[in-house]
C-alpha positions as CSV (number, residue, x, y, z in Angstrom):
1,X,116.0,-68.6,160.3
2,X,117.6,-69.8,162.9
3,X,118.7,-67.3,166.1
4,X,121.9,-65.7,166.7
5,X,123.5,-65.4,169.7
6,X,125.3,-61.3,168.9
7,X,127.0,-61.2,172.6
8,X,128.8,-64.6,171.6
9,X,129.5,-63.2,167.9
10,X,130.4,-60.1,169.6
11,X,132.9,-61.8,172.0
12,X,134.4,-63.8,169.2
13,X,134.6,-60.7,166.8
14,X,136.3,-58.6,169.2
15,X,138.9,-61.5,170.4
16,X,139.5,-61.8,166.9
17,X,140.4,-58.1,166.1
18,X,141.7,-57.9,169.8
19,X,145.0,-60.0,167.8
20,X,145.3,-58.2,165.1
21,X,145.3,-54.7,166.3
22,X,147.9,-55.9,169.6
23,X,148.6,-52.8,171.3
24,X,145.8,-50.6,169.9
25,X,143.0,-52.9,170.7
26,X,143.0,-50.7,174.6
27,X,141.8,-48.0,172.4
28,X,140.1,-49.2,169.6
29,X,138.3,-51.8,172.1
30,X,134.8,-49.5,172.7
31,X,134.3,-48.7,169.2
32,X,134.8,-52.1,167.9
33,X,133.0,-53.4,170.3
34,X,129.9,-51.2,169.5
35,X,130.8,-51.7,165.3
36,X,130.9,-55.3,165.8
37,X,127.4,-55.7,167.8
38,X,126.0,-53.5,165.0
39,X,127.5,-56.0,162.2
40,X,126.1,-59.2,164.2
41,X,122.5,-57.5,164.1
42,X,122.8,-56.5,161.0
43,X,123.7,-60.4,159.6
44,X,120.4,-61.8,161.6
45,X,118.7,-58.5,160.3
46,X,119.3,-59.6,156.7
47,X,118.5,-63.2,157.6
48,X,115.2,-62.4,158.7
49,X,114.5,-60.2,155.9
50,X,115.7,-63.0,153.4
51,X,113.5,-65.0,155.3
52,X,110.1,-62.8,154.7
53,X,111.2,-62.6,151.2
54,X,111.7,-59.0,151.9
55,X,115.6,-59.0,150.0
56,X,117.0,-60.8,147.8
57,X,120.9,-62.4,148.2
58,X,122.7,-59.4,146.2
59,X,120.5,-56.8,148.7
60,X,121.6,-59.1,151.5
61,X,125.4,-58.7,150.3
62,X,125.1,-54.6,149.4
63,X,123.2,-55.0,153.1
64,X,126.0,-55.9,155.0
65,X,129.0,-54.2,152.5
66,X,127.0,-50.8,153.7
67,X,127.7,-51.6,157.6
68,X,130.9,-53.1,156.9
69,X,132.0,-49.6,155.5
70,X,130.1,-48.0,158.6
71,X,132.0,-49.8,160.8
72,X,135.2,-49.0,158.9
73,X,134.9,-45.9,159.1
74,X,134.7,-45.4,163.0
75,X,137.5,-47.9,163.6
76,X,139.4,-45.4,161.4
77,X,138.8,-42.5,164.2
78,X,141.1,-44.8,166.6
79,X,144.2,-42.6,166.6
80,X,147.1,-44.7,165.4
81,X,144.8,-47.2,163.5
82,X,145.3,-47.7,159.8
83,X,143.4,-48.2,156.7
84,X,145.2,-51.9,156.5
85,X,144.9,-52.3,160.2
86,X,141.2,-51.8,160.4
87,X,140.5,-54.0,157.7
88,X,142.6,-56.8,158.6
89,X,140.5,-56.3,162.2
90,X,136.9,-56.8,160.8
91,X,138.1,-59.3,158.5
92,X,139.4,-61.3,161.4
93,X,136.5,-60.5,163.2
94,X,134.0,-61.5,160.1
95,X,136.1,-64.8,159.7
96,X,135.8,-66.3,162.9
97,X,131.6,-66.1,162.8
98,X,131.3,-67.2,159.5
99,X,130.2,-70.7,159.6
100,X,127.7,-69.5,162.4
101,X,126.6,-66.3,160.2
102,X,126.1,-68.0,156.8
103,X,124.3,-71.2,158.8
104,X,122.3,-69.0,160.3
105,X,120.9,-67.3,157.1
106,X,121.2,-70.0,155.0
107,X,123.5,-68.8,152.3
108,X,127.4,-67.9,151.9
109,X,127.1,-63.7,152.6
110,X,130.6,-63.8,154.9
């Protein structure tokens, strides 16, 4: 599999949601910054375990849904932030790595 850079995807992910949540993102910016390194090491995670042969694609998908609702869930502490808001954020923030991501791992999981 080939390497992923996570501080790029990081930066990208969090410029991403830095649009869509506009005047929140001051607040919201630690914890998503945090969520999103965990969801970029979580993507080559699954890439090297699909690699080994360790998971198979639907694992790979349940894989990621599982940090995806993590990381949901502590964007949903940001006081102000909304169900709607917060997934609008990681879904901007999963589309702009998504072409790197499913390269990466060699199969369309974003």
């Amino acid at each position: 599999m080939a390497g992923l850079d996570i501080e790029a995807l990081v930066g990208q992910m969090a410029a991403a949601a830095a649009g869509v949540l506009k005047q929140k993102w001051p607040d919201a910016k630690s914890f998503a910054q945090v969520e999103f390194r965990k969801i970029a090491q979580t993507i080559e995670n699954i890439g090297t375990q699909l690699t080994a042969g360790e998971i198979n694609t639907a694992q790979a998908e349940l894989l990621l849904d599982m940090q995806k609702n993590a990381s949901r869930s502590v964007l949903l502490t940001v006081e102000g932030l909304g169900i709607l808001a917060v997934e609008e954020a990681i879904n901007a923030a999963l589309d702009v790595i998504k072409g790197a991501a499913n390269k990466a791992i060699g199969f369309a999981l974003l």
